[in-house]
PAKOLZA-672612 format. One line per field, with one value per residue: residue in three letters; x negated, y negated, z negated of N, C-alpha, C, O in turn. Coordinates in steps of 0.05 Angstrom, whole numbers, plus 5000, padded with zeros to 4 digits. Layout:
<recs>
rest: c(ALA, ...)
neast: c(X, ...)
nnorth: c(Y, ...)
nup: c(Z, ...)
caeast: c(X, ...)
canorth: c(Y, ...)
caup: c(Z, ...)
ceast: c(X, ...)
cnorth: c(Y, ...)
cup: c(Z, ...)
oeast: c(X, ...)
onorth: c(Y, ...)
oup: c(Z, ...)
</recs>
This chain:
<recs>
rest: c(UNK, UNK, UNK, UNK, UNK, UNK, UNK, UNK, UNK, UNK, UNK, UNK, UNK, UNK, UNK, UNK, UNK, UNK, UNK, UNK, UNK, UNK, UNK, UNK, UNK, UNK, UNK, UNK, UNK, UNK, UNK, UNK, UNK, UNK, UNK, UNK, UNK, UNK, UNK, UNK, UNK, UNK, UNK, UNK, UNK, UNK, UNK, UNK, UNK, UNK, UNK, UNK, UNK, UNK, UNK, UNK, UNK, UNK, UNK, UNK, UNK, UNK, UNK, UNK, UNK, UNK, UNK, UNK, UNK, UNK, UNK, UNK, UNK, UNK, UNK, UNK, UNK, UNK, UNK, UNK, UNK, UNK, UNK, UNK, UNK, UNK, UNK, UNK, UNK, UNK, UNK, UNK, UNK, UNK, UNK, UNK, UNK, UNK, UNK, UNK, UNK, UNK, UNK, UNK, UNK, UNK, UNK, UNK, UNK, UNK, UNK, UNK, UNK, UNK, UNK, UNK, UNK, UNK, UNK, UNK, UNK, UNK, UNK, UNK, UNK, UNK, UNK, UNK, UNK, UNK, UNK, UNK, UNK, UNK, UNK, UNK, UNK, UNK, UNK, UNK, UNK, UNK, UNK, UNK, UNK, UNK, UNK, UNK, UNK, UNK, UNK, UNK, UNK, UNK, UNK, UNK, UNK, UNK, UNK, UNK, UNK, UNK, UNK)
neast: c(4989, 5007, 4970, 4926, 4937, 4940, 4890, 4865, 4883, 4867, 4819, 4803, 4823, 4782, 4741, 4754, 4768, 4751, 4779, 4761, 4717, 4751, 4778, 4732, 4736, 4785, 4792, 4749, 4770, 4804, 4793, 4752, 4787, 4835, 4807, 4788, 4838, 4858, 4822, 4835, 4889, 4882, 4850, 4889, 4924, 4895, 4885, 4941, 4974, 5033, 5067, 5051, 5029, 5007, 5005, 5042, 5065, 5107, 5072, 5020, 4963, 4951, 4906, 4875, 4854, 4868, 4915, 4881, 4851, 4900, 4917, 4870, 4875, 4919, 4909, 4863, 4885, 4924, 4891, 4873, 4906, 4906, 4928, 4940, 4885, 4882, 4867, 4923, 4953, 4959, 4977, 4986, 4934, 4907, 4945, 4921, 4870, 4875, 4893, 4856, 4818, 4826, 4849, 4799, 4782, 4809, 4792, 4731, 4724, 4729, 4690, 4652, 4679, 4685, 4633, 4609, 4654, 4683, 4726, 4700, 4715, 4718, 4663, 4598, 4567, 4604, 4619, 4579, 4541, 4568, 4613, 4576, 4548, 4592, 4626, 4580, 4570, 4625, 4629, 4593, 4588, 4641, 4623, 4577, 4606, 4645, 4623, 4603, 4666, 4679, 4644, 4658, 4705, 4693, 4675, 4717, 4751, 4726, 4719, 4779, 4776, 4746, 4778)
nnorth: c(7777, 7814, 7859, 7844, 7841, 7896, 7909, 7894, 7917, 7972, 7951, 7950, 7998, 8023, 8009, 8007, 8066, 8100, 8090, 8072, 8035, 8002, 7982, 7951, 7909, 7895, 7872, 7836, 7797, 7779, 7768, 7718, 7694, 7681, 7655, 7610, 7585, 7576, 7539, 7495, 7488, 7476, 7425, 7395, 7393, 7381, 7316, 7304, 7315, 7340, 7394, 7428, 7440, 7447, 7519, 7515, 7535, 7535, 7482, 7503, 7511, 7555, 7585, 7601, 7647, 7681, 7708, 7732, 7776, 7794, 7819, 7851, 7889, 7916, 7937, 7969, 8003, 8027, 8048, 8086, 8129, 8145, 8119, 8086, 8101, 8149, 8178, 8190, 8146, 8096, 8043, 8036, 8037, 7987, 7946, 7951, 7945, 7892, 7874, 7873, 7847, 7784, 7790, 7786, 7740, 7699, 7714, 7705, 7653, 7620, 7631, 7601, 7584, 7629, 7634, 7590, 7580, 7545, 7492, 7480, 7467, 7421, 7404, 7389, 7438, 7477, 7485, 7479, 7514, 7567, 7554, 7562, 7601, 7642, 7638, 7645, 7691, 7717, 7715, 7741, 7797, 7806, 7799, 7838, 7888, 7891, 7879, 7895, 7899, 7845, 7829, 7849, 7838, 7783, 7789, 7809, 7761, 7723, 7747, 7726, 7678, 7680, 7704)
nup: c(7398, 7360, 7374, 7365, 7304, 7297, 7306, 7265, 7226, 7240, 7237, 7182, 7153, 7177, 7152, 7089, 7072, 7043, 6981, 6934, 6950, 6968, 6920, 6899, 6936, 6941, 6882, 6881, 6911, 6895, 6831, 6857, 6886, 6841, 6801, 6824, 6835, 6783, 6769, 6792, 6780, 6730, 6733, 6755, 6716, 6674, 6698, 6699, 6746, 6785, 6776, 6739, 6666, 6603, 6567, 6509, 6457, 6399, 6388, 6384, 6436, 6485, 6510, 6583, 6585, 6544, 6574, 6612, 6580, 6559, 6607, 6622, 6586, 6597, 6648, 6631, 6604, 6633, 6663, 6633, 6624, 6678, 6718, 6776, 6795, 6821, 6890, 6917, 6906, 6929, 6922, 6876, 6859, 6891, 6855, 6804, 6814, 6837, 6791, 6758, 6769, 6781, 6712, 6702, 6717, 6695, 6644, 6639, 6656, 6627, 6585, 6557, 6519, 6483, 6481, 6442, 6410, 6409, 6446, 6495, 6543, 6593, 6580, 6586, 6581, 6573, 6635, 6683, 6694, 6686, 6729, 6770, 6763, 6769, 6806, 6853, 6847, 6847, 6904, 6922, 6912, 6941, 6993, 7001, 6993, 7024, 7082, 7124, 7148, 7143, 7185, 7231, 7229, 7249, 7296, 7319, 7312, 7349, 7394, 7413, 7422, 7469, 7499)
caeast: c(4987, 5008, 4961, 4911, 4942, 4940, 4858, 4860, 4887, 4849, 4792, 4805, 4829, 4761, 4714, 4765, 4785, 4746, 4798, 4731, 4707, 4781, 4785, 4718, 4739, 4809, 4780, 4734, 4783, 4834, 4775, 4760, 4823, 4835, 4781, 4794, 4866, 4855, 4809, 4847, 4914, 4868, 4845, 4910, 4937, 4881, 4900, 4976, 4985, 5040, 5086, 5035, 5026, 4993, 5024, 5041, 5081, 5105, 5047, 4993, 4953, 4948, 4893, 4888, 4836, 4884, 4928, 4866, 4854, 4918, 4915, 4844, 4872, 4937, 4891, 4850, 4915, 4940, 4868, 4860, 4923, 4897, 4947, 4922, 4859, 4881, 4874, 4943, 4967, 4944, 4999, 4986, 4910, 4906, 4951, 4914, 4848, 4882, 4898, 4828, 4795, 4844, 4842, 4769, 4762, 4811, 4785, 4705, 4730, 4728, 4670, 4644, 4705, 4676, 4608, 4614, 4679, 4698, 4735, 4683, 4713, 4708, 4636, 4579, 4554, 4629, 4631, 4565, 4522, 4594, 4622, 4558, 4544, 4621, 4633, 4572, 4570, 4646, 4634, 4572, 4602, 4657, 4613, 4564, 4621, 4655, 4609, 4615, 4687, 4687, 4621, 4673, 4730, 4687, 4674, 4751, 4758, 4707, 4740, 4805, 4765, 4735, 4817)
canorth: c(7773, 7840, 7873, 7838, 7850, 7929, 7904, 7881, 7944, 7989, 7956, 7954, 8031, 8040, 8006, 8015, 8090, 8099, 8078, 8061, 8016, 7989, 7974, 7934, 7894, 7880, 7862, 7817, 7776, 7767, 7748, 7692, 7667, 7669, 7634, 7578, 7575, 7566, 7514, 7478, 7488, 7463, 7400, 7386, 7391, 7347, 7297, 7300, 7318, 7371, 7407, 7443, 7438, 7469, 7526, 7506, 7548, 7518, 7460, 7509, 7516, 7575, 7587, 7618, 7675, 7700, 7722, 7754, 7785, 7818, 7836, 7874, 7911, 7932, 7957, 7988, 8026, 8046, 8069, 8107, 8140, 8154, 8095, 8069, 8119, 8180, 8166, 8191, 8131, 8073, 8027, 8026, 8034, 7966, 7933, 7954, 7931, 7856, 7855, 7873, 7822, 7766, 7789, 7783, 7717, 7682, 7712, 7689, 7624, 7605, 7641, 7581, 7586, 7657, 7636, 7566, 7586, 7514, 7486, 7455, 7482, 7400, 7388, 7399, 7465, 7495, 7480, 7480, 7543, 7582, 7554, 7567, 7638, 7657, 7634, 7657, 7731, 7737, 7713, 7760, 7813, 7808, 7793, 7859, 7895, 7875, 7860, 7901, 7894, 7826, 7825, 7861, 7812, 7757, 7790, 7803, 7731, 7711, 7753, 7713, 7644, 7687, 7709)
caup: c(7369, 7354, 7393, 7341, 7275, 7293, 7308, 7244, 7204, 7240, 7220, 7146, 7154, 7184, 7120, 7072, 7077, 7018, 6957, 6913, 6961, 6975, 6900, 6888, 6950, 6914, 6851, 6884, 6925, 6868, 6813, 6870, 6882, 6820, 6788, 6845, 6836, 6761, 6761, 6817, 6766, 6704, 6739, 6761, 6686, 6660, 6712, 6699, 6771, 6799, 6749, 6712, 6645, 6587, 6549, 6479, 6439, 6370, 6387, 6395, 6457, 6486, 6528, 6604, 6578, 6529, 6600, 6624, 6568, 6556, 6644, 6624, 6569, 6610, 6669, 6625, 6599, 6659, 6681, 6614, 6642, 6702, 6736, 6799, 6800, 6838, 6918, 6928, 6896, 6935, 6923, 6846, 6857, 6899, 6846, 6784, 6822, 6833, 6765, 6743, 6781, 6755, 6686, 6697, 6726, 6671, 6619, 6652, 6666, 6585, 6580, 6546, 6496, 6471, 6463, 6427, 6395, 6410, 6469, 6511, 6575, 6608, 6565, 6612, 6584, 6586, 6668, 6698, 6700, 6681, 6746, 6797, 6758, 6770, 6836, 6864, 6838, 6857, 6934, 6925, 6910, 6961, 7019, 6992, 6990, 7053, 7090, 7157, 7160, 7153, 7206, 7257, 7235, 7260, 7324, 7329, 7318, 7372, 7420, 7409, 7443, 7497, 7527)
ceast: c(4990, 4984, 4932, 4914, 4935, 4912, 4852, 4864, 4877, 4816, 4783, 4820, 4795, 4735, 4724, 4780, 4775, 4766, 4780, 4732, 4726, 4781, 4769, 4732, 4760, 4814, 4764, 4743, 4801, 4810, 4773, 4788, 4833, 4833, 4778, 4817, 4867, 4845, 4817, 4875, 4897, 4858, 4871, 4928, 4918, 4877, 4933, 4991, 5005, 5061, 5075, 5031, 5009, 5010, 5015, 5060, 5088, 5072, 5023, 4979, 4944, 4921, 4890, 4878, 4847, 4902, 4906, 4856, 4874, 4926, 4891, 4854, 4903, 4930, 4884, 4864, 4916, 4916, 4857, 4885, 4923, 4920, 4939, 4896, 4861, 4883, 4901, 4964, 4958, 4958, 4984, 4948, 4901, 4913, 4933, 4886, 4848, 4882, 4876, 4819, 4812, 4849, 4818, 4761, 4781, 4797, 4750, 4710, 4728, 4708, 4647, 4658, 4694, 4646, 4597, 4631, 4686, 4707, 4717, 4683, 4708, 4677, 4615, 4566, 4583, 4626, 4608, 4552, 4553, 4604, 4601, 4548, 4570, 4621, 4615, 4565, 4601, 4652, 4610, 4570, 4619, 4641, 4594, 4586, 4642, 4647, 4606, 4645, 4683, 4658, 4648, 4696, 4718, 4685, 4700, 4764, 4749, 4715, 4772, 4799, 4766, 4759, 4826)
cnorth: c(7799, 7859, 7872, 7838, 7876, 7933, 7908, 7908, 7957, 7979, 7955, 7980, 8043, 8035, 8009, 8043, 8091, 8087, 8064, 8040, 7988, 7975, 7956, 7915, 7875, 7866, 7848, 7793, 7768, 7753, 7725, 7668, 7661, 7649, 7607, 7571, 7557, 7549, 7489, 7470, 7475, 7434, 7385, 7379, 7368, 7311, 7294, 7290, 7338, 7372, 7430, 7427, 7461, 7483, 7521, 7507, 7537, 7497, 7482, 7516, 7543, 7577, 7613, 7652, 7685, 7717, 7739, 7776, 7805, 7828, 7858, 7895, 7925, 7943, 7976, 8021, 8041, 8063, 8100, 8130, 8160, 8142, 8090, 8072, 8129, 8158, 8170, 8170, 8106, 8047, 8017, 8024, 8006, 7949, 7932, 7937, 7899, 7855, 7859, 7837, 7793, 7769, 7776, 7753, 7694, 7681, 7704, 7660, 7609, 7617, 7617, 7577, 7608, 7639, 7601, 7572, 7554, 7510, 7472, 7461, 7452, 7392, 7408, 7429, 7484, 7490, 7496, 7499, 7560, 7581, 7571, 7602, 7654, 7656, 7639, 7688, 7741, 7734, 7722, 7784, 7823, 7810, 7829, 7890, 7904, 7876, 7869, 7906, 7869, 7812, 7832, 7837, 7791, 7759, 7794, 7780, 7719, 7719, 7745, 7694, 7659, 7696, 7691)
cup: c(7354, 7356, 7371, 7313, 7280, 7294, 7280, 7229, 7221, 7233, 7193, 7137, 7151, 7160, 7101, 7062, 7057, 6994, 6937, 6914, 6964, 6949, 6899, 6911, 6935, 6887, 6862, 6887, 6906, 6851, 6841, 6867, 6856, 6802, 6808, 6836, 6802, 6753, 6771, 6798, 6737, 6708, 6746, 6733, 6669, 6674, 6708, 6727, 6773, 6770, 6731, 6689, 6626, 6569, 6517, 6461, 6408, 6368, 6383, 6421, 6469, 6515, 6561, 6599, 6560, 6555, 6609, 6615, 6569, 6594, 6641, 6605, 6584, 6632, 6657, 6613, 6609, 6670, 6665, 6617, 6659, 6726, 6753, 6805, 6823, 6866, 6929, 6926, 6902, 6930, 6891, 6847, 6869, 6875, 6824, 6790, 6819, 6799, 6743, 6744, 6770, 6739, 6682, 6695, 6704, 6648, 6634, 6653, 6643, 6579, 6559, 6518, 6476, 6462, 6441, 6405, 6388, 6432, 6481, 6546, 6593, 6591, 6593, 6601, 6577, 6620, 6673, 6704, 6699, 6720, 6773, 6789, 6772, 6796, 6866, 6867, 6854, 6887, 6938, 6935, 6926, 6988, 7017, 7000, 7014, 7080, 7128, 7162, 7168, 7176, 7238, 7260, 7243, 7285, 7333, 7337, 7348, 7390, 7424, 7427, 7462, 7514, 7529)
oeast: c(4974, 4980, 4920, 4894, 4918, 4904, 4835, 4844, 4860, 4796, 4760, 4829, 4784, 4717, 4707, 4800, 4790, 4764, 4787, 4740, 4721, 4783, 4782, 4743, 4757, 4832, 4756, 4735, 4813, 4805, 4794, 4799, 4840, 4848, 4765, 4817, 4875, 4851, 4810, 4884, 4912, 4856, 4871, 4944, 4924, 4870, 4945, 5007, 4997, 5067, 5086, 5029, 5000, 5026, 4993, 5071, 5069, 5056, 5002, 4993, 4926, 4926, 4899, 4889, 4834, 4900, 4912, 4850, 4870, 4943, 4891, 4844, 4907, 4945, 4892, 4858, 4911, 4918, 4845, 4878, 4932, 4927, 4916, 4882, 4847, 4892, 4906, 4986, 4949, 4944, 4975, 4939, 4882, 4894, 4925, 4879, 4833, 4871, 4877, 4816, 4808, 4863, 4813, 4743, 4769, 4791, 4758, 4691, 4723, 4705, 4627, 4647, 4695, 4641, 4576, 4624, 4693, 4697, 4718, 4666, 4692, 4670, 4618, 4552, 4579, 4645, 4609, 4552, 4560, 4602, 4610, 4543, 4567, 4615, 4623, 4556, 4604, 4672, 4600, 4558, 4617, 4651, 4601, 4578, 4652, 4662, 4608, 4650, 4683, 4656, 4652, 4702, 4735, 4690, 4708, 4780, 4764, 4720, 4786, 4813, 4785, 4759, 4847)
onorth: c(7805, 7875, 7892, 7837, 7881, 7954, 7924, 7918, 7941, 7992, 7957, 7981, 8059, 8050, 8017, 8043, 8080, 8063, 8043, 8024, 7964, 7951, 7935, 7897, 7854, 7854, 7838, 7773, 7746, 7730, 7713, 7648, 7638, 7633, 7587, 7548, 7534, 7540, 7467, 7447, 7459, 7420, 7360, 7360, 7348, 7290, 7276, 7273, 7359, 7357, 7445, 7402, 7483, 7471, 7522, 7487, 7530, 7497, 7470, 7535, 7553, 7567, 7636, 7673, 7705, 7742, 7763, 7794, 7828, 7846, 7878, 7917, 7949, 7961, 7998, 8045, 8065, 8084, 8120, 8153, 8183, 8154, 8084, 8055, 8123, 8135, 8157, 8170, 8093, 8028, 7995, 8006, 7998, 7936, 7909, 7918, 7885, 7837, 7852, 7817, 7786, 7750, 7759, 7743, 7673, 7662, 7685, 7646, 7585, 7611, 7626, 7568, 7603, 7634, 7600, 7569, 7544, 7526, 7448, 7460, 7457, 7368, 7427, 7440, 7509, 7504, 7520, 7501, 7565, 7600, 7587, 7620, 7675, 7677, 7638, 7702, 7761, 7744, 7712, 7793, 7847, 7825, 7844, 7909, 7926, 7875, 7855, 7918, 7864, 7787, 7820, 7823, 7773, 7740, 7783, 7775, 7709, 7703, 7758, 7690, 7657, 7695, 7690)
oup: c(7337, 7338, 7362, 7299, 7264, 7287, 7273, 7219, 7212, 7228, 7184, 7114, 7136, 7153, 7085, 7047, 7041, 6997, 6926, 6898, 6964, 6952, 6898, 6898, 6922, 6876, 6841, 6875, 6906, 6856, 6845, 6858, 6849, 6791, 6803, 6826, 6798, 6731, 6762, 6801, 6725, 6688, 6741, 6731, 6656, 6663, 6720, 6731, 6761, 6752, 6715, 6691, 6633, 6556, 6505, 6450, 6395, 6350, 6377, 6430, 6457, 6537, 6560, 6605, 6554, 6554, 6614, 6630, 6577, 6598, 6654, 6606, 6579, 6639, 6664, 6613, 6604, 6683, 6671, 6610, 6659, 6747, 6745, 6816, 6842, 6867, 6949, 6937, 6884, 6936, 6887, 6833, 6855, 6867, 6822, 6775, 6806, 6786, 6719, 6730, 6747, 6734, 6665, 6682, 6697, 6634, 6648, 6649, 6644, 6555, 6548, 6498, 6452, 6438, 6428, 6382, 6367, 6447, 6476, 6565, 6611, 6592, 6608, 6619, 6578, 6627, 6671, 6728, 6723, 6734, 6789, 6805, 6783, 6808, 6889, 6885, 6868, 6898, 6958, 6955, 6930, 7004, 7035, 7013, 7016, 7099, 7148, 7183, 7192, 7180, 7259, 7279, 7246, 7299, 7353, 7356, 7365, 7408, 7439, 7446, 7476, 7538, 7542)
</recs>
């Protein structure tokens, strides 16, 4: 098992040595998950499943793309900075990336909210093109992006059955 984790980081050493490349990846996989997790936590709230809820400060609603919002303009901070740019600083350059790509994909996710300037995030032209535009651009993107690591990580995998 070991022997395959150290598989594993050397082969995301070997497509990700680039910091660039490292970043769009990071910003890809966070907007995803993201943008899943959130819609997965928003159905669950309009079902009155789980212990989510909606925030609602003195009875107003606050919506999730105000959070992504204020995540894009605290990236963009730190990047005007020069925070989580430089390659010597990979620690903060990873983080700043995540918190692109989930700024991105809340505030996207209401994308329907901006251009209506009404709530119609459950009406069929808040969801439907929003959802299949979003979620196929950001497992686009990732795979584009990706795409011979995670070609090798499948043959890593495959050589897991074959021992």
């Amino acid at each position: 098992m070991r022997r395959r984790a150290r598989q594993v980081r050397a082969l995301y050493r070997k497509h990700f040595a680039d910091y660039r490349k490292e970043r769009q990846l990071l910003s890809s996989a966070s907007f995803f998950v993201t943008f899943a997790t959130v819609r997965a936590i928003t159905h669950a709230i309009r079902a009155g499943v789980g212990p989510f809820r909606n925030v609602t400060p003195g009875g107003r609603h606050i919506h999730h793309m105000t959070f992504g919002i204020l995540g894009l303009l605290l990236v963009g901070y730190l990047w005007m900075l020069e925070i989580g740019t430089a390659t010597n600083d990979r620690r903060s350059s990873r983080l700043t990336s995540a918190t692109y790509g989930a700024g991105a994909a809340l505030t996207l996710d209401e994308f329907a909210l901006w251009l209506n300037l009404q709530d119609v995030y459950w009406a069929k032209q808040g969801r439907e093109s929003i959802d299949a535009v979003v979620l196929f651009g950001s497992l686009l993107s990732m795979g584009l992006i990706g795409k011979d690591f995670l070609r090798e990580l499948a043959k890593l995998g495959r050589g897991i059955e074959e021992q």
